[in-house]
C-alpha positions in Angstrom: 14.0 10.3 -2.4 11.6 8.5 -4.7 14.4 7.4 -7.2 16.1 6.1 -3.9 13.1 4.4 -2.8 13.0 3.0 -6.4 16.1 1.7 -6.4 16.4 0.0 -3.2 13.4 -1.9 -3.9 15.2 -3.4 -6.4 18.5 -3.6 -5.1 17.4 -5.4 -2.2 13.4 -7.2 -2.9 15.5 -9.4 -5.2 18.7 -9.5 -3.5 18.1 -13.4 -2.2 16.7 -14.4 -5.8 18.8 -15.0 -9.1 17.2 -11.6 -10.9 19.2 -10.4 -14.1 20.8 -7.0 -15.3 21.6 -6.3 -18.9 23.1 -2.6 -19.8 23.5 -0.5 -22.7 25.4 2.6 -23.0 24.7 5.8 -25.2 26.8 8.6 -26.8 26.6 12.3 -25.3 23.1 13.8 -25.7 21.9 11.0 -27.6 19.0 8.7 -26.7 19.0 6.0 -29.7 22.0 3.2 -29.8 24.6 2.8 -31.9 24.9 0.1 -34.0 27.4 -1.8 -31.6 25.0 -1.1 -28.8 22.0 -1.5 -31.0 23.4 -5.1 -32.2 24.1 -6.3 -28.5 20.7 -5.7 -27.5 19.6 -7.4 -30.0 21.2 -10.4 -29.6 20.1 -10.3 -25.6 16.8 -9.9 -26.9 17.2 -13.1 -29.3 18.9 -15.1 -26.1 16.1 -14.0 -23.9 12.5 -14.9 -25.5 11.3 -16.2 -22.7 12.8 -14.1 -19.8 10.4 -11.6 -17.9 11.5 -7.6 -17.6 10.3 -5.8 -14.0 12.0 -2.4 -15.0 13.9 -0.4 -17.0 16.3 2.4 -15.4 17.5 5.2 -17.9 20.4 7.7 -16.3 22.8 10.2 -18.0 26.2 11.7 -17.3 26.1 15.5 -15.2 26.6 17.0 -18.5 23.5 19.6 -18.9 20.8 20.5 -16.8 18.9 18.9 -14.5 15.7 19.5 -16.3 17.3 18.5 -19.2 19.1 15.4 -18.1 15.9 14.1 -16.7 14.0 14.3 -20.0 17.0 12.7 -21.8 16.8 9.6 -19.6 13.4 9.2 -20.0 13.8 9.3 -23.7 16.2 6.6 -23.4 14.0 4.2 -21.0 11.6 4.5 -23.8 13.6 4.1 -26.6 14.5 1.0 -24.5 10.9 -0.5 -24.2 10.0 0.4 -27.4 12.9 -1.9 -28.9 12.2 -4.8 -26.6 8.1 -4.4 -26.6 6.3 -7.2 -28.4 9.5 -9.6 -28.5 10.1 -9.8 -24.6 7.5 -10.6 -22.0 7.4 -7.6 -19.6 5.6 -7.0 -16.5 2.1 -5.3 -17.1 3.4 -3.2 -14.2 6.6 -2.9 -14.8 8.8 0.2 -13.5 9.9 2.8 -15.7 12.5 4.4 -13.7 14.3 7.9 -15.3 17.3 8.7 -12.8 18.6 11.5 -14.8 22.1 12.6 -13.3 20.7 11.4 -10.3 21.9 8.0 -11.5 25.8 9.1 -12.1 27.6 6.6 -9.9 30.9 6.4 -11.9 33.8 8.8 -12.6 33.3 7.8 -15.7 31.1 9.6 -17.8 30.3 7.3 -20.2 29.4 4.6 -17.6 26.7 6.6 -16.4 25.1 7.2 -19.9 22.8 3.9 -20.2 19.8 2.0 -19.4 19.1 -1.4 -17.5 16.8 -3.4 -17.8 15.7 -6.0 -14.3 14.4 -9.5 -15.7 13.8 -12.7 -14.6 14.9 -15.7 -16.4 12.5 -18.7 -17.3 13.7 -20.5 -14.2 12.3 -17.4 -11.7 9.3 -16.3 -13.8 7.2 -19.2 -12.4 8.0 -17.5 -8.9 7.7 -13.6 -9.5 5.2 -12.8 -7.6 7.3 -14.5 -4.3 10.3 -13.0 -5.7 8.4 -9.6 -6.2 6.7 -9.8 -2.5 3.5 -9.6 -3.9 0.9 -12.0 -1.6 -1.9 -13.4 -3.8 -5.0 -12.1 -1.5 -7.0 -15.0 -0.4 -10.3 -15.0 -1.5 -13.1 -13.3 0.7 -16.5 -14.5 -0.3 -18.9 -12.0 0.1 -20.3 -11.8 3.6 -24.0 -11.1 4.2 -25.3 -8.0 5.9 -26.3 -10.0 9.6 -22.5 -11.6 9.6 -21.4 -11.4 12.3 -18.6 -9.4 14.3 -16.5 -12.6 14.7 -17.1 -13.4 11.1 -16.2 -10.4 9.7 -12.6 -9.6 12.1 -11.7 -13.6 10.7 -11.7 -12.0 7.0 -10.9 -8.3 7.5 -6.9 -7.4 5.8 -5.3 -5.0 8.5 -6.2 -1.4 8.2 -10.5 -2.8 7.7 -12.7 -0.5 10.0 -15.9 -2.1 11.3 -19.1 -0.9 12.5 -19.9 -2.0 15.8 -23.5 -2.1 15.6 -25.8 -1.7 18.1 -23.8 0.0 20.5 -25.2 3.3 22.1 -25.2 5.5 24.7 -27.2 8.2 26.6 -28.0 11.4 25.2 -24.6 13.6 25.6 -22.5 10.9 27.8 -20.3 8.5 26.9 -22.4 5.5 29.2 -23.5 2.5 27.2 -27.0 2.1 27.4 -27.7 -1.4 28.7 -29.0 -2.4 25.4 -25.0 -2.2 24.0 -24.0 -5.4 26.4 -24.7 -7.8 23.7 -22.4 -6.1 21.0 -19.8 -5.4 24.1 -19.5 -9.0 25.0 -19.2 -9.9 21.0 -15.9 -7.8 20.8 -14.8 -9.1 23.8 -15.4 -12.9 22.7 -13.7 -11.8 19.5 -10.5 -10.3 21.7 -10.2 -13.2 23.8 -10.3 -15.9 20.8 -7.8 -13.4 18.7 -5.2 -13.4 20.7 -2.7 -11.7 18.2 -5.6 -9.4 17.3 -4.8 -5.3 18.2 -7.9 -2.9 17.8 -8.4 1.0 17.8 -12.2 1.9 19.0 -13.1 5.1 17.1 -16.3 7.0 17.8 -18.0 9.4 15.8 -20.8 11.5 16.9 -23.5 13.2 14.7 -25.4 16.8 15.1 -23.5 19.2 16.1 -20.7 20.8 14.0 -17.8 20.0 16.4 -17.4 17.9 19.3 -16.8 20.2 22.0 -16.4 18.2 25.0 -14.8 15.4 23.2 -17.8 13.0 23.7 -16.4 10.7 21.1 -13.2 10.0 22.4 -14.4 9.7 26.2 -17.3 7.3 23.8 -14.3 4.9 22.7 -12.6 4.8 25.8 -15.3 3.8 27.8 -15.6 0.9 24.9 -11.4 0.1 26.2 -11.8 0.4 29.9 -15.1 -2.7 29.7 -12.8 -4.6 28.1 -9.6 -4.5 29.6 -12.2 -5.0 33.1 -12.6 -8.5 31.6 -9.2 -8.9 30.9 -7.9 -7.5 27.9 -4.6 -6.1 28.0 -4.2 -2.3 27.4 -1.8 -2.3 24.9 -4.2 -4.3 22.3 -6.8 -1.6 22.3 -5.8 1.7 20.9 -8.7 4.6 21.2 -9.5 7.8 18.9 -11.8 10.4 19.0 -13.1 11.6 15.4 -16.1 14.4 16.6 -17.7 15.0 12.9 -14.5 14.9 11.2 -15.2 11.5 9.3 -19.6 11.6 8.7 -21.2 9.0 6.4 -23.9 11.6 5.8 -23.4 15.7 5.5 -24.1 17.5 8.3 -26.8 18.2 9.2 -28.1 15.4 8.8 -31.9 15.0 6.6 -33.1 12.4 9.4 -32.8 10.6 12.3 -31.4 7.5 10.1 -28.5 9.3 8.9 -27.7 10.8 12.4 -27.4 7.6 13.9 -25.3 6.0 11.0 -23.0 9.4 11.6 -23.2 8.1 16.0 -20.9 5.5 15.9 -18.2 3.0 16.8 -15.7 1.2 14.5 -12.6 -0.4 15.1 -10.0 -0.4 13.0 -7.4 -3.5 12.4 -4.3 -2.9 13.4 -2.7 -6.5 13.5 -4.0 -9.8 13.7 
């Protein structure tokens, strides 16, 4: 399944883009060209200086073992890269890809006895990381520690959990004291002005070594019901329930400082 996975991504992450194949083939058992072989990838080589290689795929015919097949097509991916290394320009994290067997498409055995290398010509190397679906990240600059919630949802990457501070409840119940409204309405504000924004609440709890009435999952879904009373729909909020699963400090915990950092509520991004 990982060879699969492998190979679709190049089959079809370069399918709309003009990304090049160049193959070699190899005698029975052996993992070093033959001169013929050895001169055409040369001269590929000469013709493509300023080309880019992504991968290089090794296979072999279903003569032998698995085990055996396997090592012999890695051998020849790197009999590959160390021919082309130093004259071609090749992705720092480029693929090296040993099908073994695995990669016998053809009746014929000999067709399945090679290694292909991926590239990009000059023309498409300016555009590799579009062509690779890599997103340059845009730059976060480094928040301070009173930011606040709105602040830090605006520059969170889906899958971010955030504290929501200053939210608590009553000992052993999952009502907010009324000391939480402020950080309630906060979420809220950010919800309403986020419109494409989806949330899970999560709530830890700290103390005890399990959470036997479920105190933090009632905890997060009190968090859902105040906010989908002023209007939130249901199916942005998602809630979980952690217990003592996920502490920040070993439990139990040294002080009352590191219980309450262990009592809390994040969200997690789950779209925006």
């Amino acid at each position: 399944m990982k060879y699969f996975g492998l190979i679709l991504f190049f089959c079809i992450g370069f399918c709309g883009f003009s990304q090049e194949q160049f193959t070699v083939y190899f005698e029975t058992n052996k993992f070093e060209l033959q001169p013929a072989e050895l001169s055409k990838l040369n001269d590929w080589i000469v013709q493509n200086k300023t080309s880019k290689i992504l991968s290089i795929t090794g296979s072999t015919d279903e003569v032998g073992s698995i085990g055996y097949n396997d090592t012999l097509s890695q051998k020849r991916v790197r009999y590959i890269f160390d021919q082309v290394n130093g004259k071609i320009n090749i992705r720092s994290d480029y693929k090296s890809i040993s099908l073994g067997e695995k990669g016998a498409t053809s009746l014929n055995k000999a067709e399945n006895r090679k290694a292909t290398l991926h590239f990009l010509t000059e023309k498409e190397v300016y555009k590799e990381n579009e062509i690779l679906g890599i997103v340059t990240p845009i730059d976060v600059p480094p928040l301070p520690e009173n930011a606040t919630l709105a602040e830090k949802v605006k520059w969170a990457k889906v899958g971010t959990k955030i504290v929501l501070k200053n939210i608590n409840f009553y000992q052993n119940t999952f009502a907010t004291v009324p000391e939480s409204q402020g950080a309630l309405y906060d979420l809220l504000f950010v919800l309403q002005n986020n419109e494409n924004l989806k949330i899970e609440i999560q709530g830890h709890i700290c103390c005890i070594d399990k959470d036997y009435r479920n105190l933090s999952s009632d905890r997060a879904k009190q968090i859902k019901r105040f906010l989908v009373y002023n209007g939130i729909p249901q199916y942005r909020i998602q809630t979980k329930g952690f217990g003592v699963s996920q502490p920040i400090f070993p439990i139990p915990e040294a002080n009352e400082v590191q219980a309450a950092a262990n009592r809390r509520v994040e969200i997690e991004i789950l779209s925006k």
